[in-house]
Backbone as numpy.savetxt, mean C-alpha at the origin, in Angstrom:
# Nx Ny Nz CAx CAy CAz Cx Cy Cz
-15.39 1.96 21.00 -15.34 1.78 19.55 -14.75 0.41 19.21
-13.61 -0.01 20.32 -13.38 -1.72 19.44 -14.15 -2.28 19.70
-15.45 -2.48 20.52 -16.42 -3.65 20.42 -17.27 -3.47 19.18
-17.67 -2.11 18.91 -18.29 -2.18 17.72 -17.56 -2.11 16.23
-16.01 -2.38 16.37 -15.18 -2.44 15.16 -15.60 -3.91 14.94
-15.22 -5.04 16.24 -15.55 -5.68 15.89 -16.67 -6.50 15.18
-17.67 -5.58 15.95 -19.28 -6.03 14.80 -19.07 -6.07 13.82
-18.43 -4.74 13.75 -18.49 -4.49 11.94 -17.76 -5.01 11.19
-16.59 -5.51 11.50 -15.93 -6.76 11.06 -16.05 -8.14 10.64
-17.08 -8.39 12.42 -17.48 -9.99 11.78 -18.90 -10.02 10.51
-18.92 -8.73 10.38 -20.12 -8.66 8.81 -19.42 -8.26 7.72
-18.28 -8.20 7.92 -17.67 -7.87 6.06 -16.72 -8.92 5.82
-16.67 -9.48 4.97 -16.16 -10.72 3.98 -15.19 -10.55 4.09
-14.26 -11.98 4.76 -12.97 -11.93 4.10 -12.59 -11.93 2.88
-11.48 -11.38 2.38 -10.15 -11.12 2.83 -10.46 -9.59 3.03
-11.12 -8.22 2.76 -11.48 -7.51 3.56 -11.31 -7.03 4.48
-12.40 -8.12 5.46 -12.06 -7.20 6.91 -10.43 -7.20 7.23
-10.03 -7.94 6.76 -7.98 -7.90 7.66 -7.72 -6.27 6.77
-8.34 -5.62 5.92 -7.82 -4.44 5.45 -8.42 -3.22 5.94
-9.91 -3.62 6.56 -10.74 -2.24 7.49 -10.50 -2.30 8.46
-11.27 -1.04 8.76 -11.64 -1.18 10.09 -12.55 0.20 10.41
-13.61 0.07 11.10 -14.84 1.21 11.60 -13.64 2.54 12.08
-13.86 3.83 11.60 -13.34 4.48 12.10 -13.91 5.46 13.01
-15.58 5.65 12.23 -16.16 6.51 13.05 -17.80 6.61 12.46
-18.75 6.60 13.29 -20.34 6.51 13.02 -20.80 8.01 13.09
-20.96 8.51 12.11 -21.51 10.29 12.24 -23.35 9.85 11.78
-24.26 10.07 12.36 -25.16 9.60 12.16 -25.68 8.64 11.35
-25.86 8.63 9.80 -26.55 7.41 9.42 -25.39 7.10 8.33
-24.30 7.40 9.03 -22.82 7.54 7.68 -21.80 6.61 8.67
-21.16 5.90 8.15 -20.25 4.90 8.62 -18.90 5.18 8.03
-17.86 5.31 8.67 -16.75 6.04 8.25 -15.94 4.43 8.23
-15.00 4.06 6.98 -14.43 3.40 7.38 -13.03 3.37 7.05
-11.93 2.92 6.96 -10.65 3.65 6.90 -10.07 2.17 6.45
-9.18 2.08 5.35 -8.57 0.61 4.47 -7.13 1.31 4.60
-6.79 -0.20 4.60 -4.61 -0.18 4.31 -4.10 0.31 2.95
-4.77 0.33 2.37 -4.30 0.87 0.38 -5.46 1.01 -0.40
-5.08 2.03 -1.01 -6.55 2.19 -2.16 -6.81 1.36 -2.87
-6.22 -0.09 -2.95 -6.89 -0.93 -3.60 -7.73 -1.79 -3.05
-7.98 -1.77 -1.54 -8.52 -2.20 -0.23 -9.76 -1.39 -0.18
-9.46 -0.48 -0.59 -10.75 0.97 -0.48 -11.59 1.09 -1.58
-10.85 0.67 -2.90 -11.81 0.46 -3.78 -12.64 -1.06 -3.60
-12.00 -2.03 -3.61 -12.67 -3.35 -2.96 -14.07 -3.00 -2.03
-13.41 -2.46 -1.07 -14.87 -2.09 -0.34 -15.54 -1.29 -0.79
-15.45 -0.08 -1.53 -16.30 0.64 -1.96 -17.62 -0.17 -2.77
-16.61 -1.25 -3.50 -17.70 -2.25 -4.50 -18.88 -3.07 -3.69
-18.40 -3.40 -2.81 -19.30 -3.87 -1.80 -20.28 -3.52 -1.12
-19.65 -2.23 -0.44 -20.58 -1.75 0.42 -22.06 -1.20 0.55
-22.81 -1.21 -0.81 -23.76 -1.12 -0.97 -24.82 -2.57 -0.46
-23.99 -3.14 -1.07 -24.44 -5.07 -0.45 -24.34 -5.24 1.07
-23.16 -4.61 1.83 -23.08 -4.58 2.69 -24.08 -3.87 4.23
-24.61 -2.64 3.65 -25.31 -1.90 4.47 -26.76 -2.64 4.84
-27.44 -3.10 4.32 -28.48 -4.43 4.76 -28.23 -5.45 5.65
-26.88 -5.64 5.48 -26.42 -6.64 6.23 -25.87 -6.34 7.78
-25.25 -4.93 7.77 -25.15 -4.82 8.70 -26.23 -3.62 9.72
-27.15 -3.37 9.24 -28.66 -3.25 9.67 -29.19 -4.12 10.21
-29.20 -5.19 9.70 -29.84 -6.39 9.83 -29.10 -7.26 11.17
-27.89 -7.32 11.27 -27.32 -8.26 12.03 -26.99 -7.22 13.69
-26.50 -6.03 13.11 -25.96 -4.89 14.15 -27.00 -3.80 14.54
-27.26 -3.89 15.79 -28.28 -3.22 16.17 -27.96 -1.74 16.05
-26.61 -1.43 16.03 -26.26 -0.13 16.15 -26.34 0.73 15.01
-26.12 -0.60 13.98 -26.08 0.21 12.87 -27.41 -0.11 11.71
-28.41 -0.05 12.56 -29.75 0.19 11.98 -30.75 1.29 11.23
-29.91 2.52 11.73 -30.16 3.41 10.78 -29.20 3.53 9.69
-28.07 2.88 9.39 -26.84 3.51 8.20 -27.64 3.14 7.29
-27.43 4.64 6.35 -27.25 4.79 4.92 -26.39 4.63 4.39
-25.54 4.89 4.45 -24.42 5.60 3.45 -23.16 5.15 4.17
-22.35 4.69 3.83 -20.62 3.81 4.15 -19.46 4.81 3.43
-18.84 5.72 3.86 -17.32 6.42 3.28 -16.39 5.57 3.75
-15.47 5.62 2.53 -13.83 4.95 2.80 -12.89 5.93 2.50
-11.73 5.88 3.26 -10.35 6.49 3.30 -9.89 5.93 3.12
-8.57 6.19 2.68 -7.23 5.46 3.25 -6.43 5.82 4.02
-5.69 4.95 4.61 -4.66 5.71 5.85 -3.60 6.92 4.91
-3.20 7.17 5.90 -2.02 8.21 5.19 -0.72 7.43 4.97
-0.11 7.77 3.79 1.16 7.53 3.46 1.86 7.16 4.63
2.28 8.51 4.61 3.06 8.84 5.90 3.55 7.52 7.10
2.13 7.52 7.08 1.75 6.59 8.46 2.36 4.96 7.81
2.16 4.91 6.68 2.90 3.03 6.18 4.20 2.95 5.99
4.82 4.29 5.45 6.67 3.72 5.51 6.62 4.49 6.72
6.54 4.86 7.33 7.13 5.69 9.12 8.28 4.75 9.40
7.84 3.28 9.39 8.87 2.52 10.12 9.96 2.09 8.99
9.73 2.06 7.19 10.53 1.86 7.00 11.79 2.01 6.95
12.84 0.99 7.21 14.21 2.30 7.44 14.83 2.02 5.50
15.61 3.15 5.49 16.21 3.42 4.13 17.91 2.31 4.24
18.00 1.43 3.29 18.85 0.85 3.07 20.28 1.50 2.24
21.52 1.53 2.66 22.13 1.81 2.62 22.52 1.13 1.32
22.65 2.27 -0.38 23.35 0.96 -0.87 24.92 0.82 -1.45
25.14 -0.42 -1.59 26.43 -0.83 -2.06 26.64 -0.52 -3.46
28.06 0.06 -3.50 28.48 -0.04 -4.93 29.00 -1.25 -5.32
29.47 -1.53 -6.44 29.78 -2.86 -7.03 31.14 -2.69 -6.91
31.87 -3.95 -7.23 33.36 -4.20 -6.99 33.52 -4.07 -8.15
35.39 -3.73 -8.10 36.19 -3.00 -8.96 35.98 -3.81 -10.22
35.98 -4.84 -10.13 35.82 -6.09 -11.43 34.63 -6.23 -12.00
33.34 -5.80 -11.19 32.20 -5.69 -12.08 32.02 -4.53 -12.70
32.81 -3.19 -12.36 32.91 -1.76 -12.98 33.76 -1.74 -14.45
34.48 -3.02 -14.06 35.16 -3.03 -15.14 34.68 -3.35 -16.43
34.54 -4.61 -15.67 33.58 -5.52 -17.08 32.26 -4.75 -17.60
31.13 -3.94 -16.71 30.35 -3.34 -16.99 31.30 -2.22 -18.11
32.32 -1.51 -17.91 32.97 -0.47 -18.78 33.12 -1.13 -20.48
34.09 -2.57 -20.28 34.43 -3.00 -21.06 32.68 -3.61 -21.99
31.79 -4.04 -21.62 30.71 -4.08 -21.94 30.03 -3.16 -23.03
30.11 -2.23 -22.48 29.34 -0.74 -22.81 30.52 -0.18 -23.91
31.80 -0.15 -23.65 32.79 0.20 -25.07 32.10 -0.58 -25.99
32.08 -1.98 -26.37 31.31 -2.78 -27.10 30.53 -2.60 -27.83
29.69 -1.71 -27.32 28.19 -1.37 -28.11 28.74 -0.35 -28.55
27.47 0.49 -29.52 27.31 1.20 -30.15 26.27 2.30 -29.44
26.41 3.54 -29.55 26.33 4.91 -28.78 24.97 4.54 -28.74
24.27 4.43 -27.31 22.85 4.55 -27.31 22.31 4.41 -25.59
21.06 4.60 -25.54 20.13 3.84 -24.30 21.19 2.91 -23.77
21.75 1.80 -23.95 21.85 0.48 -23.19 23.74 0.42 -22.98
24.39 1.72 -23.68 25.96 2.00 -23.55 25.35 2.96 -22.22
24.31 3.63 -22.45 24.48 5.14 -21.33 24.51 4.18 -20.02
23.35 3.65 -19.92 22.77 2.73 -18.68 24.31 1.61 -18.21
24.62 1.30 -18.76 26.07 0.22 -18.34 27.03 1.27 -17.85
27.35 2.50 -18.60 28.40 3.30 -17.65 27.97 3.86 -16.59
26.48 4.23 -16.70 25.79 4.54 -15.10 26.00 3.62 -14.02
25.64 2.56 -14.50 26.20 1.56 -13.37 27.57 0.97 -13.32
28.42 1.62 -13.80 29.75 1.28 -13.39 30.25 2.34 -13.11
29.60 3.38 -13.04 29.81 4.91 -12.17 29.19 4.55 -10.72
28.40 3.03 -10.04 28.21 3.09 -8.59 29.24 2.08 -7.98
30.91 2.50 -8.71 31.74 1.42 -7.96 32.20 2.84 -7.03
32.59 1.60 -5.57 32.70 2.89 -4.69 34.00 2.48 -4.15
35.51 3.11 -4.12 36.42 2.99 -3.55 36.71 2.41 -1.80
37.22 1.65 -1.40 37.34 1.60 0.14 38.65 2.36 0.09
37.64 3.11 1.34 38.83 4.01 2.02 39.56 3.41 3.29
């Protein structure tokens, strides 16, 4: 299958191909699998333009009709992200955020300033 990913690669337009890739040929249906659904809709727009072309150039894929796109799974794109640990603010920005928010007048933008001067975090 990677020799013929690559066929199918060197026939779809950059910037593109860096987002496919052939996943699987079920008779005259070409399966192909993108990094984000906005990669998947991109190709979807195409791929009608596309199937002539790669008839034409790829011997293998001389009978395709019809081109499906996926996307990868979630899952599978943050796997590696790791979760960042976060910091509360120092005692002097809790403050001033407090003294801030007394200032105003009862609303949206007093609630939001004591929320964030509720993430000062003591060292123990």
């Amino acid at each position: 299958m990677g020799k013929l990913n690559l066929e199918f690669l060197k026939n779809v337009p950059a910037p593109i191909n860096l987002h496919v890739k052939l996943a699987h040929v079920h008779g005259s249906k070409l399966h192909v699998i993108a990094d984000t659904p906005a990669w998947a809709t991109k190709f979807r727009f195409m791929s009608a333009h596309l199937i002539p072309t790669l008839r034409k150039n790829v011997q293998y894929f001389q009978y395709v009709k019809e081109i499906s796109v996926s996307t990868r799974p979630l899952r599978k794109l943050t796997k590696n992200i790791k979760k960042v640990k976060t910091r509360g603010i120092s005692f002097t920005a809790k403050v001033c955020l407090e003294n801030m928010a007394e200032s105003l007048e009862k609303g949206g933008l007093q609630e939001s300033l004591l929320r964030l001067a509720n993430n000062h975090k003591q060292k123990q």
